[in-house]
TIBAZA-86077 format. One record per atom (N, C-alpha, C): residue in one letter; x, y, z; residue number from 1; atom name. Coordinates in steps of 0.2 Angstrom, whole numbers, plus 5000, padded with zeros to 4 digits. Layout:
rest | u | v | w | nr | atom
a | X | Y | Z | NUM | CA
...
***
This chain:
rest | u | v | w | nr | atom
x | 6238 | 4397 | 4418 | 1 | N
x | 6232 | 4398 | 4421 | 1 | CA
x | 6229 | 4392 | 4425 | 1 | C
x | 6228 | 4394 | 4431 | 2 | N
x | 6226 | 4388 | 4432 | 2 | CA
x | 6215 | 4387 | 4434 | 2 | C
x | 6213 | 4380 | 4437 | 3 | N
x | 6209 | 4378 | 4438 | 3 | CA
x | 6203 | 4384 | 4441 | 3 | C
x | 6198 | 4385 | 4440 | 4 | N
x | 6194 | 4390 | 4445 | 4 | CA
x | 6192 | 4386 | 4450 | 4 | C
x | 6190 | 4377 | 4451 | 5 | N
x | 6188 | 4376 | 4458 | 5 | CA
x | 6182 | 4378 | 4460 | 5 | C
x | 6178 | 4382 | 4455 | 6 | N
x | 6170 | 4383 | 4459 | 6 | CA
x | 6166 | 4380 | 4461 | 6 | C
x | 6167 | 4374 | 4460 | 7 | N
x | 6163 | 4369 | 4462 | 7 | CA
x | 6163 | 4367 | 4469 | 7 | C
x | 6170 | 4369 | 4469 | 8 | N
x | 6171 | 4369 | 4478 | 8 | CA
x | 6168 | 4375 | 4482 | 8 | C
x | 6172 | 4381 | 4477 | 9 | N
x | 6170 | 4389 | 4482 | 9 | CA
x | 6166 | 4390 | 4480 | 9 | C
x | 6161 | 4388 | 4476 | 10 | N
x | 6154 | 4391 | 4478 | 10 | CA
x | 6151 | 4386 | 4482 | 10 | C
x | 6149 | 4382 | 4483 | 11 | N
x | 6147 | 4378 | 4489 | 11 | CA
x | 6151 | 4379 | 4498 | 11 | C
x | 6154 | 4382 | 4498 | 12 | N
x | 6158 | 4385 | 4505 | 12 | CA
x | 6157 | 4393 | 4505 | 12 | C
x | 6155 | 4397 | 4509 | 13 | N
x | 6153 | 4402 | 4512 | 13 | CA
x | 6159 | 4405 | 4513 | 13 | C
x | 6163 | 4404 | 4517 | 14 | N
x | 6170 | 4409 | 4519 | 14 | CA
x | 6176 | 4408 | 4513 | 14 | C
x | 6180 | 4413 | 4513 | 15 | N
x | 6185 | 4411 | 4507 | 15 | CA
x | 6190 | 4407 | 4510 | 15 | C
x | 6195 | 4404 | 4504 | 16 | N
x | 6198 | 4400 | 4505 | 16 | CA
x | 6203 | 4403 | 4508 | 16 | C
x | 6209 | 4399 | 4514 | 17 | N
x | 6211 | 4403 | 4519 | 17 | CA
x | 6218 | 4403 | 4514 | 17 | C
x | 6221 | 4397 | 4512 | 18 | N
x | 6227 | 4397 | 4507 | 18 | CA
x | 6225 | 4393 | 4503 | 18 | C
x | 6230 | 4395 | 4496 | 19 | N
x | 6229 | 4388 | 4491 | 19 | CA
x | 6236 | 4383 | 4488 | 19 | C
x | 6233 | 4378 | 4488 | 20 | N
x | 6240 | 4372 | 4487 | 20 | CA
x | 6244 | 4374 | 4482 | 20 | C
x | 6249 | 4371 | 4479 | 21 | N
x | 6254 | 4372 | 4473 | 21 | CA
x | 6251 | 4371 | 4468 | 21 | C
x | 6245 | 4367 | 4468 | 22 | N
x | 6241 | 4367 | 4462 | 22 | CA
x | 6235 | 4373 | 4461 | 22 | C
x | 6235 | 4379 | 4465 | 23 | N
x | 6230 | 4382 | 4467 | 23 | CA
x | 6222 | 4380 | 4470 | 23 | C
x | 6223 | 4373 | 4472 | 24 | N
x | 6219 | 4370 | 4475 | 24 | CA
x | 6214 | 4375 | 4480 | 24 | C
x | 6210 | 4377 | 4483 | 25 | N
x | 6208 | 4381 | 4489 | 25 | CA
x | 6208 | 4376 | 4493 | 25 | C
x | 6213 | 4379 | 4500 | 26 | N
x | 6211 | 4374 | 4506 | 26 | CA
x | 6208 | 4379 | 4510 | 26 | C
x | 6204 | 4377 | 4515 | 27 | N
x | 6201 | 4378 | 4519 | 27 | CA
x | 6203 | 4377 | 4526 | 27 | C
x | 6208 | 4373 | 4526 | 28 | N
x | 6211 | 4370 | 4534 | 28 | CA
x | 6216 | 4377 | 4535 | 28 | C
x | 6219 | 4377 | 4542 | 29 | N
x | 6226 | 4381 | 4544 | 29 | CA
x | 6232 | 4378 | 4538 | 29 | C
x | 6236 | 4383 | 4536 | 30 | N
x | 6241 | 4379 | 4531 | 30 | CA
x | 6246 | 4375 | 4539 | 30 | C
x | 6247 | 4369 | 4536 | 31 | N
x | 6252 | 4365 | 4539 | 31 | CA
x | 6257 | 4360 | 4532 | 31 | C
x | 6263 | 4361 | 4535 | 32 | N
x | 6267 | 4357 | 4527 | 32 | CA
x | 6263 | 4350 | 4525 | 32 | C
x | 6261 | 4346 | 4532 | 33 | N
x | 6258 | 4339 | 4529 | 33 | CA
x | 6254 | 4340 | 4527 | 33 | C
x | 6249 | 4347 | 4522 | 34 | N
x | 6244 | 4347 | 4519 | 34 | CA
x | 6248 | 4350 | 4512 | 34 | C
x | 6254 | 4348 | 4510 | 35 | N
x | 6256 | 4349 | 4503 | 35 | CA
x | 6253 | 4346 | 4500 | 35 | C
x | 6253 | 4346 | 4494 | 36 | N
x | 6251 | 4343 | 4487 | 36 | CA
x | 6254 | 4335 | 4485 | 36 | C
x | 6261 | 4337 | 4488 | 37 | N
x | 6264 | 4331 | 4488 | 37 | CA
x | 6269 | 4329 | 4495 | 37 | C
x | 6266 | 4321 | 4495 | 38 | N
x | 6269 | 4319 | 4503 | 38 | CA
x | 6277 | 4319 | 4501 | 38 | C
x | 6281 | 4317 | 4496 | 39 | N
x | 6288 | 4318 | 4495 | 39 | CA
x | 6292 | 4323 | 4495 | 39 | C
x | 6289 | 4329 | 4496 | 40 | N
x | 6293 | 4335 | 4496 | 40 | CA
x | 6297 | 4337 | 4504 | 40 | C
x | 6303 | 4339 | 4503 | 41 | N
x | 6306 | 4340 | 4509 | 41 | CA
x | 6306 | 4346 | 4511 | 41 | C
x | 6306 | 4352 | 4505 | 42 | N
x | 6303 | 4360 | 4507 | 42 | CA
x | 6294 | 4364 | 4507 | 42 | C
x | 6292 | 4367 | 4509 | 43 | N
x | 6287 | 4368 | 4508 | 43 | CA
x | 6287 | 4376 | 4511 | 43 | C
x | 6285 | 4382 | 4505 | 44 | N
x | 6283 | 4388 | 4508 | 44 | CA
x | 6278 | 4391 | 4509 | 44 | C
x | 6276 | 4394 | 4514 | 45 | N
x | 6268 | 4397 | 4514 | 45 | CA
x | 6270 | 4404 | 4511 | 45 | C
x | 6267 | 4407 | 4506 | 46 | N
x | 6268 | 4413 | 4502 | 46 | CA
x | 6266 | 4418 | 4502 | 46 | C
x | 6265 | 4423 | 4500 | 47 | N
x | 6260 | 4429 | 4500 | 47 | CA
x | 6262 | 4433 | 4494 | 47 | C
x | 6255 | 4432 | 4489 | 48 | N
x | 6258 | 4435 | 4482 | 48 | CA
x | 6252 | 4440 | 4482 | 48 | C
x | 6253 | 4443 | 4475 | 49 | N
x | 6247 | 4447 | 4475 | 49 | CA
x | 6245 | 4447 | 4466 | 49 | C
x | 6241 | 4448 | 4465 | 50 | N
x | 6239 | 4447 | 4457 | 50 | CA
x | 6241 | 4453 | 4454 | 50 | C
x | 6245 | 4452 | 4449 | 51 | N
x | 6246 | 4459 | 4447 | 51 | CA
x | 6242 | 4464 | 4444 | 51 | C
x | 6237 | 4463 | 4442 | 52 | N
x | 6231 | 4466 | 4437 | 52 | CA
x | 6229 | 4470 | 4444 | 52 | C
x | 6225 | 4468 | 4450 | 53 | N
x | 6221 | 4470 | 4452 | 53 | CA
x | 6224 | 4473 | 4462 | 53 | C
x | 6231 | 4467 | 4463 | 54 | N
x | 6231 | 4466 | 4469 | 54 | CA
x | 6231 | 4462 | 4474 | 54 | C
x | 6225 | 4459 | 4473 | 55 | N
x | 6224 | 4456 | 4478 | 55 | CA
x | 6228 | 4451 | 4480 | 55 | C
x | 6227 | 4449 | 4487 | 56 | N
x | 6233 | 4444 | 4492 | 56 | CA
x | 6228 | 4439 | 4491 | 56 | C
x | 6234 | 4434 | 4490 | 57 | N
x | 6232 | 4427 | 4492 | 57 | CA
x | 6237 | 4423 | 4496 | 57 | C
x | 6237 | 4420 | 4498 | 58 | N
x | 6242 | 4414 | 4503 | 58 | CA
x | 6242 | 4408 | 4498 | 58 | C
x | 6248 | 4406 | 4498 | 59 | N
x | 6247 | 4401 | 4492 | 59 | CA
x | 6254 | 4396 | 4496 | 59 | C
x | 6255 | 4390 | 4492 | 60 | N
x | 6260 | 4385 | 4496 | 60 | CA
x | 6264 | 4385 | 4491 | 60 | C
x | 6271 | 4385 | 4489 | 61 | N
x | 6276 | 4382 | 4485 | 61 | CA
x | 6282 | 4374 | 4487 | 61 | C
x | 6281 | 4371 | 4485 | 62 | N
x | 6286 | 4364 | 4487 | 62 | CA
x | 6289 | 4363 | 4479 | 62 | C
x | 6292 | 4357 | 4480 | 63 | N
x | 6295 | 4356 | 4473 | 63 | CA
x | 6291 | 4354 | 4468 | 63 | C
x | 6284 | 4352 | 4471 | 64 | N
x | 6279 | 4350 | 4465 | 64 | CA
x | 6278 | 4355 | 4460 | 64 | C
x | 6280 | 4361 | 4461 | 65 | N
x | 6280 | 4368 | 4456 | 65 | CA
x | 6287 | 4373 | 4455 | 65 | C
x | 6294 | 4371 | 4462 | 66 | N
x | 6296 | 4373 | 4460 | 66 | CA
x | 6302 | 4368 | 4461 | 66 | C
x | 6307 | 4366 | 4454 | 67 | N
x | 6312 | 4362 | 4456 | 67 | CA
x | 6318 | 4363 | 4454 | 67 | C
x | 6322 | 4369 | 4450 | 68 | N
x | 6328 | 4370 | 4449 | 68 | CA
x | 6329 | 4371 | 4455 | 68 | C
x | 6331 | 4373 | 4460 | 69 | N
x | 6335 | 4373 | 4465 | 69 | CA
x | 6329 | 4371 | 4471 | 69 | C
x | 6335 | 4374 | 4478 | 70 | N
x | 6329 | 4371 | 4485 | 70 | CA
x | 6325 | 4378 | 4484 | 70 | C
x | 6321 | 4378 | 4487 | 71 | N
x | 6315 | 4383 | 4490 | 71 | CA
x | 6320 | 4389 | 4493 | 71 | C
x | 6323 | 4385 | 4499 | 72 | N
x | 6329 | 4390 | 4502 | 72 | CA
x | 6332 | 4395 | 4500 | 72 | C
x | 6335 | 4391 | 4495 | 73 | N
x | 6341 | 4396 | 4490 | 73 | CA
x | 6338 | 4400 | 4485 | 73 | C
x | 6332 | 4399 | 4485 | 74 | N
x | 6328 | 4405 | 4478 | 74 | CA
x | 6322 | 4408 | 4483 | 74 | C
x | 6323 | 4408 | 4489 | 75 | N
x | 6321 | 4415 | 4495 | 75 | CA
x | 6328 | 4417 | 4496 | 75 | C
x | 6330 | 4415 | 4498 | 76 | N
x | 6338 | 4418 | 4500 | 76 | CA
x | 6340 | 4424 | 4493 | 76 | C
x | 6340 | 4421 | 4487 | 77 | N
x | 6342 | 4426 | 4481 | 77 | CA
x | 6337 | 4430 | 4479 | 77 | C
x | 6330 | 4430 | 4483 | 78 | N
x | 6322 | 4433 | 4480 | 78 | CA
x | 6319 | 4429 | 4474 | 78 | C
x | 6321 | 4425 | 4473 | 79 | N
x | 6319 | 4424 | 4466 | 79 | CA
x | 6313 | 4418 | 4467 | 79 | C
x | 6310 | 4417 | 4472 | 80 | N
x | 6305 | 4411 | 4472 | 80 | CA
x | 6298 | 4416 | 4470 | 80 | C
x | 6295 | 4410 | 4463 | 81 | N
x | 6290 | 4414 | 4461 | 81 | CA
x | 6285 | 4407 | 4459 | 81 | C
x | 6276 | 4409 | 4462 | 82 | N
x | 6274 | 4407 | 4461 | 82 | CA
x | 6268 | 4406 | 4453 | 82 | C
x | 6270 | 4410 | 4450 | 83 | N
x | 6266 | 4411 | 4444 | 83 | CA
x | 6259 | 4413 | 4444 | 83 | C
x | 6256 | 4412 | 4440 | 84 | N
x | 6249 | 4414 | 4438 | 84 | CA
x | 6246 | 4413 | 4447 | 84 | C
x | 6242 | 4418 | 4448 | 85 | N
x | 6237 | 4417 | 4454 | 85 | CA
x | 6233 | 4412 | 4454 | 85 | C
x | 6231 | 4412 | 4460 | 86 | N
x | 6223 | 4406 | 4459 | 86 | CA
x | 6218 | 4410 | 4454 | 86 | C
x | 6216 | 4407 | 4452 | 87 | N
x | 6208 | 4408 | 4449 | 87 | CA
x | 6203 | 4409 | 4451 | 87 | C
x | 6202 | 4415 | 4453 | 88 | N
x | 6196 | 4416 | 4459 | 88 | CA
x | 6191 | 4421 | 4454 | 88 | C
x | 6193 | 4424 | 4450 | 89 | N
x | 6189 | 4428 | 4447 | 89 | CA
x | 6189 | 4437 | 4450 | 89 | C
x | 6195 | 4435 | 4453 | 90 | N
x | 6196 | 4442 | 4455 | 90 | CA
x | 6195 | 4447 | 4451 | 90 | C
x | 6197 | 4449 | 4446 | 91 | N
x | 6197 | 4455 | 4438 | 91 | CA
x | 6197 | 4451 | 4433 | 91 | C
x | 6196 | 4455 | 4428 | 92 | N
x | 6195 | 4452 | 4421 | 92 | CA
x | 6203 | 4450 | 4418 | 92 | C
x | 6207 | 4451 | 4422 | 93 | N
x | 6211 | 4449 | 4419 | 93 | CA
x | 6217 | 4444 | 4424 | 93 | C
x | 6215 | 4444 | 4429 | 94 | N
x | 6218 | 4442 | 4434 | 94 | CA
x | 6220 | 4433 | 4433 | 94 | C
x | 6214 | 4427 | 4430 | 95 | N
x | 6217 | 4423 | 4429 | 95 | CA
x | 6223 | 4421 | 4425 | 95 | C
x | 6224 | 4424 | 4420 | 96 | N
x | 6229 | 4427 | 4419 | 96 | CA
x | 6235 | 4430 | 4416 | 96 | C
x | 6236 | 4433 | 4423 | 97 | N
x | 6241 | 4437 | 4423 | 97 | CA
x | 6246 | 4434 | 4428 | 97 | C
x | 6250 | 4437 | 4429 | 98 | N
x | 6255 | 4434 | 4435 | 98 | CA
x | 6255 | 4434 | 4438 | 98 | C
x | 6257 | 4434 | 4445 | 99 | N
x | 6257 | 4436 | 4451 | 99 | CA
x | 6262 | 4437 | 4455 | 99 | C
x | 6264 | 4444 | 4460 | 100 | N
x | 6269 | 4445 | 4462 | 100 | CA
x | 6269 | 4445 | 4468 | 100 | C
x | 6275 | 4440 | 4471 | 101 | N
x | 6279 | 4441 | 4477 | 101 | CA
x | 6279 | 4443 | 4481 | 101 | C
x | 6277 | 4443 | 4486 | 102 | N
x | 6277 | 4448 | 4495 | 102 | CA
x | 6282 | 4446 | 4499 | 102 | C
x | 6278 | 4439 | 4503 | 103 | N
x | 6283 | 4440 | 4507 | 103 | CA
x | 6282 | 4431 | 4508 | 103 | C
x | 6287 | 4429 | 4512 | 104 | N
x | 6286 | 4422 | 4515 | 104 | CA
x | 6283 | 4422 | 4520 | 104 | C
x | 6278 | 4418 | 4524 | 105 | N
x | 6275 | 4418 | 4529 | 105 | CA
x | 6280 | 4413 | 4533 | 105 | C
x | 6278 | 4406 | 4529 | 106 | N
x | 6281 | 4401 | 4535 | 106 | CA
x | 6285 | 4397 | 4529 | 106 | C
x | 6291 | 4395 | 4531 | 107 | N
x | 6295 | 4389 | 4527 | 107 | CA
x | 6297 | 4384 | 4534 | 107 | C
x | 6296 | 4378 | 4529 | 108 | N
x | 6296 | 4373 | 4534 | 108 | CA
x | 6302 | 4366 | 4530 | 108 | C
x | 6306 | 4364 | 4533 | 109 | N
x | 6311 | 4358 | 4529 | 109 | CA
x | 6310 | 4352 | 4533 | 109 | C
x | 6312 | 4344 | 4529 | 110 | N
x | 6312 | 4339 | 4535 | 110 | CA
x | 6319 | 4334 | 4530 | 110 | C
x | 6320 | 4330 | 4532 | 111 | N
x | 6327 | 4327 | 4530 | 111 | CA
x | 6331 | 4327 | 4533 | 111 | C
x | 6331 | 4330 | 4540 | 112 | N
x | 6340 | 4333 | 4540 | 112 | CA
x | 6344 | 4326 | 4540 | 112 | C
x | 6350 | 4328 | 4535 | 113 | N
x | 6357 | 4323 | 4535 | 113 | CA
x | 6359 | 4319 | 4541 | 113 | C
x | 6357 | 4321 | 4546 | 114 | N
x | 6358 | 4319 | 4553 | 114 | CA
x | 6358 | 4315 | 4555 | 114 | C
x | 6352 | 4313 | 4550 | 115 | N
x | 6346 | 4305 | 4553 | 115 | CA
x | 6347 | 4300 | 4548 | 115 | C
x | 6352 | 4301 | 4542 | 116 | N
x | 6355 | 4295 | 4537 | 116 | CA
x | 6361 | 4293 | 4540 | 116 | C
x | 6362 | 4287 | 4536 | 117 | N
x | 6367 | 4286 | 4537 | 117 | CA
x | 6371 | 4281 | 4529 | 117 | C
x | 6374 | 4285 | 4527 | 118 | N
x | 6372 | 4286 | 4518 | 118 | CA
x | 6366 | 4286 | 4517 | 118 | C
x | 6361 | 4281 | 4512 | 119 | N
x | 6356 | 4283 | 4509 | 119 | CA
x | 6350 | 4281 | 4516 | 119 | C
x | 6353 | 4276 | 4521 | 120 | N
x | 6349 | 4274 | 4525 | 120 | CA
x | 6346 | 4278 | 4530 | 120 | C
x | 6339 | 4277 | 4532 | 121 | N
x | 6336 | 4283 | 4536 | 121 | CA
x | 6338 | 4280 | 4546 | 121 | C
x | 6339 | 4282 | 4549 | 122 | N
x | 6343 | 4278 | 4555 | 122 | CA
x | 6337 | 4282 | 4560 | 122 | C
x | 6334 | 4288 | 4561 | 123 | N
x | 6330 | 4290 | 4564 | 123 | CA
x | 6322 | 4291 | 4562 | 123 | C
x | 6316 | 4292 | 4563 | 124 | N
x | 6310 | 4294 | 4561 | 124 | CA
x | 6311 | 4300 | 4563 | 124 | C
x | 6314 | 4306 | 4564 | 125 | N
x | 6316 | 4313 | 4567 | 125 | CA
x | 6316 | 4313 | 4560 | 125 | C
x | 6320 | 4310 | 4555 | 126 | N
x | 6321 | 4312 | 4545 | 126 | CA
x | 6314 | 4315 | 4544 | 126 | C
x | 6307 | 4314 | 4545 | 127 | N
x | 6301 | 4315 | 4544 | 127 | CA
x | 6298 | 4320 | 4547 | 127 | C
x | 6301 | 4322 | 4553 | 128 | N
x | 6300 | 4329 | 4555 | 128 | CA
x | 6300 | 4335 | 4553 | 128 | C
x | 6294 | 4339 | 4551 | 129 | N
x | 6293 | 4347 | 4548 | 129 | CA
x | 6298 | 4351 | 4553 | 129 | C
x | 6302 | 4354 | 4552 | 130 | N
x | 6305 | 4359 | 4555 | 130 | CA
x | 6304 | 4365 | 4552 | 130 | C
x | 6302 | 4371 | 4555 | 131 | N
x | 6302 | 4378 | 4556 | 131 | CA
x | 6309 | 4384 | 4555 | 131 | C
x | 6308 | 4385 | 4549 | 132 | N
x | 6315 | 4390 | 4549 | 132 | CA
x | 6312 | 4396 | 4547 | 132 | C
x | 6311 | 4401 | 4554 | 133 | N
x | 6308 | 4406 | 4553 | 133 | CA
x | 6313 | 4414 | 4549 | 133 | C
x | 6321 | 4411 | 4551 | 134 | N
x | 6324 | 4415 | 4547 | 134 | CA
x | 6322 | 4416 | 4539 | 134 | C
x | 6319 | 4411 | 4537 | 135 | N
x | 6319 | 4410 | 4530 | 135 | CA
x | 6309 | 4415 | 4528 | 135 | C
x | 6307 | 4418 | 4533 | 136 | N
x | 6302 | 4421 | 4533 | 136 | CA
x | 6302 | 4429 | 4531 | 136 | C
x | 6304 | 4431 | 4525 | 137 | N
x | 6305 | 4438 | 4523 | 137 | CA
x | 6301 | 4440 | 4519 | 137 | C
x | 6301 | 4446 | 4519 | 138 | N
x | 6298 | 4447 | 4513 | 138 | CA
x | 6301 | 4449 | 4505 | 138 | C
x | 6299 | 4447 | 4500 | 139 | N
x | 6302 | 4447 | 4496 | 139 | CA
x | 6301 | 4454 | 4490 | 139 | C
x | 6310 | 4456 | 4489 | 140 | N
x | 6310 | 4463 | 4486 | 140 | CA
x | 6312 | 4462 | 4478 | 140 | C
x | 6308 | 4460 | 4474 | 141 | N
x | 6311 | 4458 | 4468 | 141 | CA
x | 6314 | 4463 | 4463 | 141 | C
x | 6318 | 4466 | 4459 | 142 | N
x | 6319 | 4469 | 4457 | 142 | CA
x | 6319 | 4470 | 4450 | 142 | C
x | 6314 | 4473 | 4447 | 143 | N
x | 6311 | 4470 | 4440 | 143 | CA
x | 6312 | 4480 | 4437 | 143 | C
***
């Protein structure tokens, strides 16, 4: 269960557009350099729905919440899940419950090996958000 944040969303008028890995509310366009944490080399923009009631939220995953494997390979197998919804007070039951899976909007990676040379960093490109829209599907879990 996480944070409600009122303190924020009720002092702002429009709802939050996505929420961080902490279920933070941002307000900005999601961009990965608005992660929760500046060390993460994945970052997904997600779309889950609370199971009680439904509703969509846009939420971010990085390894700050997910760390057995990359982000990659648990879209690739369906299995990237972001847990409990945000805490908006959607239903009575909504904070919670859990929350299902849609689809990936945007996943974004930076590191490429290309730019090491063993553990050394040889180019500032290593820092680079790159765009892998292949990895934008929707998610069909089979429960």
């Amino acid at each position: 269960m996480h944070n409600t944040y009122d303190d924020i969303t009720s002092r702002i008028a429009e709802p939050p557009i996505w929420f961080d890995e902490y279920s933070v509310p941002r307000y900005c366009p999601f961009s990965p350099d608005r992660s929760a944490s500046i060390y993460v080399h994945e970052v997904a923009l997600m779309e889950i729905a609370c199971q009680s009631c439904g509703r969509i939220f846009r939420v971010a995953m990085s390894a700050v919440n997910f760390g057995e494997s990359t982000i990659a390979e648990a879209i690739r197998s369906q299995e990237l899940h972001y847990g409990d919804p945000p805490n908006v007070d959607c239903c009575l039951g909504g904070a919670c419950e859990n929350s299902v899976p849609k689809r990936i909007l945007e996943y974004w990676f930076r590191g490429d090996p290309r730019y090491l040379d063993g553990r050394r960093i040889t180019d500032m490109a290593y820092f680079e958000w790159i765009r892998d829209p292949s990895l934008e599907i929707a998610i069909e879990r089979n429960e």
